[in-house]
C-alpha angles and dihedrals in degrees: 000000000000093000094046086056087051099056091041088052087050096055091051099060091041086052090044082044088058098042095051100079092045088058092048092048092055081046100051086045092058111102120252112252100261113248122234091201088105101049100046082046079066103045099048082050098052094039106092111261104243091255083063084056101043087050093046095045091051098054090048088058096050095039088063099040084050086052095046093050085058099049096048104031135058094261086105100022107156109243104162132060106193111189124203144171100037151068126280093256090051097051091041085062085043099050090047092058100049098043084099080074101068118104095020121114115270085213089059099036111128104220092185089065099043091058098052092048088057096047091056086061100101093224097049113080095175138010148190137173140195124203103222101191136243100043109332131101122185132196131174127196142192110210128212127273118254100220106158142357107248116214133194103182104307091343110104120197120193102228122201118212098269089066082261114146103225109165132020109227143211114240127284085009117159094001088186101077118075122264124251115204126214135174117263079242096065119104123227130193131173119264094008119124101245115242116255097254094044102062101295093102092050091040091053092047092077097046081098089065102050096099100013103068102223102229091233126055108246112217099187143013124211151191127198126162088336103315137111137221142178122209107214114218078240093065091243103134099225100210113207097167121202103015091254137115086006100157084064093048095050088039077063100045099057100060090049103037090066090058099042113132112239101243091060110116095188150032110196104186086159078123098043091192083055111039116169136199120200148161098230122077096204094065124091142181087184102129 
């Protein structure tokens, strides 16, 4: 029996012996934990050292308090006004307007508010403006375009091309632009659009012509049930129909209006593929 447990101790150490270098070896095949010593190296190498802040903080500093002195001192004052883009009547109301502006710093100007101030100007359909430092500030503006004189019984009104009323007149001022009628009831008020049926229709329909001289001086401008209609100088009723495609219908008329005979009473170009000339007024093509 001793000996017996002898010789089974002894195959257990000998099987234990076996097994040892097997363990070692999955031991020795299990990865290394990974170390973070790298990563945190490059970090701390790419965060700013705490001079670099210092430095950074400092000329932020300055660069504010260097804003805040031009907004509020004279460094940037605005001492020049320098008009461009209109006539001398149109920058005269403009200057006047933004005279409240000088003086005042070009950092701390509110644009927003300076074009809206101009525009409300009658005369001054767009604006835009430039601050040249140290002490200019420049603005140039496109006015409006005088198209027609509107009347409400003996009142004249200057209208731009957009139906806007940009000028009271005298009577019988600038009897070369058409008339625009309106009803004694129709109120009128400096630098509004005027409303479709109030002269804004008949005011937009020579937008066309602003840069394109119609070869015949137009004396009215009308609108009835939705038509249009100019009255030549000449007594010829120009008939445009429904106030659509009216560059085309113009475009039309011109060539036809200089070899009229001079008998005809009207020109209805309402179907611009059938215009029609013809001596009595009762007839129509409109469609």
């Amino acid at each position: 029996m001793c000996g017996r447990s002898d010789s089974d101790g002894g195959e257990l150490e000998a099987v234990a012996a076996k097994r040892r270098p097997g363990s070692r070896a999955r031991a020795a095949a299990l990865p290394a934990p990974a170390s973070h010593a790298p990563v945190a190296q490059a970090i701390a190498r790419a965060a700013p050292s705490g001079r670099s802040l210092l430095i950074g903080l400092t000329l932020l500093a300055l660069g504010l308090l260097a804003y805040a002195a031009a907004r509020q001192t004279s460094l940037f004052a605005i001492r020049r006004i320098e008009l461009a883009g209109a006539p001398p009547q149109v920058a005269a109301q403009v200057r006047r307007t933004v005279a409240g502006f000088r003086g005042s710093s070009l950092v701390a100007l509110d644009g927003a508010d300076l074009i809206r101030r101009i525009e409300d100007v009658p005369t001054v359909y767009a604006a835009r403006y430039d601050r040249a430092f140290p002490h200019t500030l420049r603005i140039v503006l496109r006015p409006e375009e005088p198209v027609a004189v509107l009347r409400r019984g003996l009142d004249s009104w200057l209208v731009s091309a957009r139906g806007r009323v940009v000028e009271r007149l005298r009577p019988r001022s600038l009897l070369g632009l058409p008339r625009v009628w309106v009803p004694a009831a129709t109120q009128v008020e400096l630098g509004q659009i005027l409303a479709p049926v109030s002269g804004g229709v008949a005011a937009r329909a020579l937008e066309p012509l602003v840069h394109a001289r119609f070869p015949a001086r137009i004396a009215t401008v009308t609108l009835a049930h939705d038509e249009l209609a100019f009255q030549l100088a000449s007594g010829v009723e120009l008939r445009l129909g429904r106030p659509e495609d009216l560059r085309l219908k113009l475009a039309i008329a011109r060539r036809i209006v200089t070899t009229l005979p001079s008998q005809t009473q009207y020109v209805d170009v309402s179907v611009p593929a059938r215009p029609v000339a013809g001596t009595n007024p009762q007839v129509s093509t409109g469609g």
